[in-house]
N, C-alpha and C positions, 0 to 999 in steps of 0.2 A: 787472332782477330775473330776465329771461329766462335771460341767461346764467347768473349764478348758480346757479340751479334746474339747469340743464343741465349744469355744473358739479358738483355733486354728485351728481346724477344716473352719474354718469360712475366717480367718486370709489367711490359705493358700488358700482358694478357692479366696480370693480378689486379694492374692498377684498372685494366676493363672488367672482370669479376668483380673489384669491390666497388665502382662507382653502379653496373647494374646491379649490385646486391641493394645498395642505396638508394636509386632508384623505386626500386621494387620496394624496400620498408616505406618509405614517404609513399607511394601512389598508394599502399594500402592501410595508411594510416588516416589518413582522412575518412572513409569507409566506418573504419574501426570506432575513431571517436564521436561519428554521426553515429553511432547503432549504441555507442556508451549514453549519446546525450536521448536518444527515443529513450531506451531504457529508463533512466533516471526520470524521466517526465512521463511513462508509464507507469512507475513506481508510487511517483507524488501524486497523480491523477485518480490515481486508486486507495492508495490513503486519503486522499479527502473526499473521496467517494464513500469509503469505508465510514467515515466522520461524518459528515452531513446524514448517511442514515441512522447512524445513532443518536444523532440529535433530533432528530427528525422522529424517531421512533421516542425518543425519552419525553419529547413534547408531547407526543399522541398518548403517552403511559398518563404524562401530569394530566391531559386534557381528559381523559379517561374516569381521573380519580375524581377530577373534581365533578363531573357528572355523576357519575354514581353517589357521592356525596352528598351534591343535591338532589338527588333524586328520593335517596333516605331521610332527607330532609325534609323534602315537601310530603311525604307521606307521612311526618308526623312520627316515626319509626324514630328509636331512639338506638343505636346501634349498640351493642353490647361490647363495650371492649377485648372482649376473650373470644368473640364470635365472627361477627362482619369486617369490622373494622382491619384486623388483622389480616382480613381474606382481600379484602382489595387494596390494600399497601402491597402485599405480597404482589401486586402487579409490577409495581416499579421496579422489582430483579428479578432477574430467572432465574439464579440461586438461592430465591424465596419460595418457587412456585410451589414447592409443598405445603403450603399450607390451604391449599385447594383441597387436596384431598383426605384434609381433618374434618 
């Protein structure tokens, strides 16, 4: 009967390590998938942050050109297409801007 006794003894200590092991995952999963969902809406928050100023900045480029445009306009300036013209389109990309310093 000794063993027995010892035997369960044993049993229920496993079956109390695995229900506190269980415990312990569920109380620190909640935690876990609040700090997953900030993240993801940190993530998205900053992509369309990221978005809006490029949009923002590609309007301010269009609003840009078209001022200068007229501005060559009303002075009656005829813009050279090998010259001007080419110098303020180069504004619409950064991967244009050399041509500023032709």
């Amino acid at each position: 009967m000794v063993t027995t006794t010892n035997l369960d003894k044993m049993n229920k200590m496993r079956r109390t390590a695995r229900e506190m092991t269980e415990a312990q995952r569920d109380s620190n999963r909640a935690p876990t998938e609040n700090l997953v969902a900030v993240r993801q809406r940190s993530v998205r928050s900053a992509q369309e942050w990221m978005h809006n100023g490029a949009n923002a900045l590609r309007e301010q480029t269009e609003h840009n050109l078209r001022t200068a445009e007229s501005i060559v306009e009303g002075r009656g300036l005829s813009p050279s297409p090998s010259t001007c013209y080419p110098r303020i389109r180069s504004l619409s990309s950064p991967l244009r801007g050399e041509a500023w310093k032709g």
